[in-house]
N, C-alpha and C positions, 0 to 999 in steps of 0.2 A: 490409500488416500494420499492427494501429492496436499504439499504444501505450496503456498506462493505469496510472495514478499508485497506487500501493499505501502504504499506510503498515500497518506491524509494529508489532502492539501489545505493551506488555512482559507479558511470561507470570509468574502469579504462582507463588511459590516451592513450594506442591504442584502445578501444576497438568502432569503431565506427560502433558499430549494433544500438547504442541507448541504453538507461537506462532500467534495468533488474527489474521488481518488483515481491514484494510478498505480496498476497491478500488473506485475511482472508475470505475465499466465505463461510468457513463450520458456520460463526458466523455472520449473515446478520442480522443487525437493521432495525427494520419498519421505522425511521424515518430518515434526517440528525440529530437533534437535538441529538437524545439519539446513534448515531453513534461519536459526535464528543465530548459529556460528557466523555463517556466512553473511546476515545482515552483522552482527558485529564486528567483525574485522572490513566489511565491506561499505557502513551506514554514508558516510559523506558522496560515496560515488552515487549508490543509490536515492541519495539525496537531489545533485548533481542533474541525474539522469529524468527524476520526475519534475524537481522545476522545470527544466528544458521542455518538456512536453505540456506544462501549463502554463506558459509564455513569462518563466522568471516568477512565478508564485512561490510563496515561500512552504515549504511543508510543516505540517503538524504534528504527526507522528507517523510513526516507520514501523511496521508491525508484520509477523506470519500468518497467514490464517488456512485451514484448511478451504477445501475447496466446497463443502455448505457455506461457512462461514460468508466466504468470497460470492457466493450469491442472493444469498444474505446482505450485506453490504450493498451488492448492485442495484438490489432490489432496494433497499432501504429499510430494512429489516432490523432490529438489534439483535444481537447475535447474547 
């Protein structure tokens, strides 16, 4: 099962489709452990790298999920 790093972007205050994320699928860890090292020594670039791709939005949270989880999420699932 890989893992892969998700960051939650904050939803603005009409926006009630649900919260909008961006998931790092092309860089899938085999583990959680080595998925959530690597977001902690690595969270501000990760950070960095999903605002950029939501035009300067700010993120919410920065999380690993497996890869149910993550379609789960896409779907809009609670996991």
């Amino acid at each position: 099962m890989n893992w892969i790093i998700v960051a939650v972007m904050i939803s603005l205050p009409n926006d009630f489709t649900g919260s909008d994320v961006f998931a790092f699928t092309q860089f899938p860890f085999p583990n959680r452990l080595s998925c959530e090292t690597f977001l902690k020594q690595n969270r501000e670039m990760v950070e960095i790298i999903s605002s950029n791709e939501w035009d300067g939005r700010d993120v919410a949270l920065t999380l690993c999920v497996d890869n149910a989880q993550l379609a789960n999420l896409m779907n809009g699932v609670a996991t």
